[in-house]
C-alpha positions as a Markdown table, in Angstrom:
| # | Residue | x | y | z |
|---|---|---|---|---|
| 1 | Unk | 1.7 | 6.5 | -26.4 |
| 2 | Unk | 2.6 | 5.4 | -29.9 |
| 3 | Unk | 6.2 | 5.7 | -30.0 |
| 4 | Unk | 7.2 | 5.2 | -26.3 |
| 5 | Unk | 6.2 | 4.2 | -23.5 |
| 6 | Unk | 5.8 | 6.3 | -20.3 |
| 7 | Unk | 9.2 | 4.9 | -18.8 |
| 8 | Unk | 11.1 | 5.5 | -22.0 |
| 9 | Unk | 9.6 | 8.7 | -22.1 |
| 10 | Unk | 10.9 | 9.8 | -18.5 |
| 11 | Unk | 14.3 | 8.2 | -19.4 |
| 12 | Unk | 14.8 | 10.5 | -22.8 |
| 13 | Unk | 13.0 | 13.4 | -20.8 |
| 14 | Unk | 15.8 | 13.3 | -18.3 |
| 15 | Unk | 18.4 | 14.0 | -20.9 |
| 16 | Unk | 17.0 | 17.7 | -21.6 |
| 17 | Unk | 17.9 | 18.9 | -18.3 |
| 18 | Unk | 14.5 | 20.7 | -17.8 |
| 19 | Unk | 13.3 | 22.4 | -14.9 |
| 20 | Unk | 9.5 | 21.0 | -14.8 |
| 21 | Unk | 7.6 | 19.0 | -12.6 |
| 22 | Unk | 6.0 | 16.1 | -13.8 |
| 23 | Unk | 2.9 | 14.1 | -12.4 |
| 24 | Unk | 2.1 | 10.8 | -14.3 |
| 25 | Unk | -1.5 | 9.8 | -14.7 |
| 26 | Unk | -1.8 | 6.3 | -14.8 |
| 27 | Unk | -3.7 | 3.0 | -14.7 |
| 28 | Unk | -1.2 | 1.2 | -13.0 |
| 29 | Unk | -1.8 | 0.2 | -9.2 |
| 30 | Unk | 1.3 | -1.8 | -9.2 |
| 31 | Unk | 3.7 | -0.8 | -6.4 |
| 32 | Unk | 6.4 | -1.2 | -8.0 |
| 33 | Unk | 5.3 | 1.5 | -11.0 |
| 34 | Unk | 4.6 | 3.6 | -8.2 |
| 35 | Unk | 7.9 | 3.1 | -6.6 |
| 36 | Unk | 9.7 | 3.5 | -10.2 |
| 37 | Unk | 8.2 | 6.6 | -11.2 |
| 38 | Unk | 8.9 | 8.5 | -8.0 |
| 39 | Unk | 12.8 | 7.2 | -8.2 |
| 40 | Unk | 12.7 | 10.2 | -11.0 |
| 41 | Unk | 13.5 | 13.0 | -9.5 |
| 42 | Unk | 11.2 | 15.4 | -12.3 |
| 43 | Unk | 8.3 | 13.2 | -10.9 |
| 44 | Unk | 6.1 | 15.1 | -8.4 |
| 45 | Unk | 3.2 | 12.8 | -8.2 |
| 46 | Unk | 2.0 | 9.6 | -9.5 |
| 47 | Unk | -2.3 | 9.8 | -10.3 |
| 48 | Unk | -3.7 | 6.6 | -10.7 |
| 49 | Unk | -6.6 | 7.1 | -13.1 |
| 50 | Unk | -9.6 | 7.5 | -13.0 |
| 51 | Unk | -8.7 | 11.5 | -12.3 |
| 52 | Unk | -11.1 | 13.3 | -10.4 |
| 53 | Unk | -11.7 | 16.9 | -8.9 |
| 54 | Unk | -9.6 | 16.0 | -5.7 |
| 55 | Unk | -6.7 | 14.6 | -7.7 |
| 56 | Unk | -6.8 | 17.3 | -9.9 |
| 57 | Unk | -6.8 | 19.9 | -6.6 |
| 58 | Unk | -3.9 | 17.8 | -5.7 |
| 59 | Unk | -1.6 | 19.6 | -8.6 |
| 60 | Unk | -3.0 | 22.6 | -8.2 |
| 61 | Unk | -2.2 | 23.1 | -4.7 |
């Protein structure tokens, strides 16, 4: 992302108070990413890339 990064993003996301769910498609198998994203509560799911038909049933269901 040009401006932000995907943490900075969820951080000034979190101050709009929105009602969405979230999934974050990434290329990051670190545990710890993992572990950080899902300590947002907006988070639903973190996809690590390459995405696929199954991942993509995975939202959808």
């Amino acid at each position: 992302m040009p401006e932000m990064n995907g943490w900075e993003f969820l951080g000034a996301y979190q101050q709009f108070h929105l009602d969405c769910r979230l999934y974050l498609l990434t290329s990051s198998i670190a545990q710890e990413d993992m572990k950080r994203a899902k300590s947002f509560p907006e988070v639903i799911d973190f996809l690590v890339k390459p995405l696929d038909q199954h991942k993509i049933k995975r939202i959808f269901t």
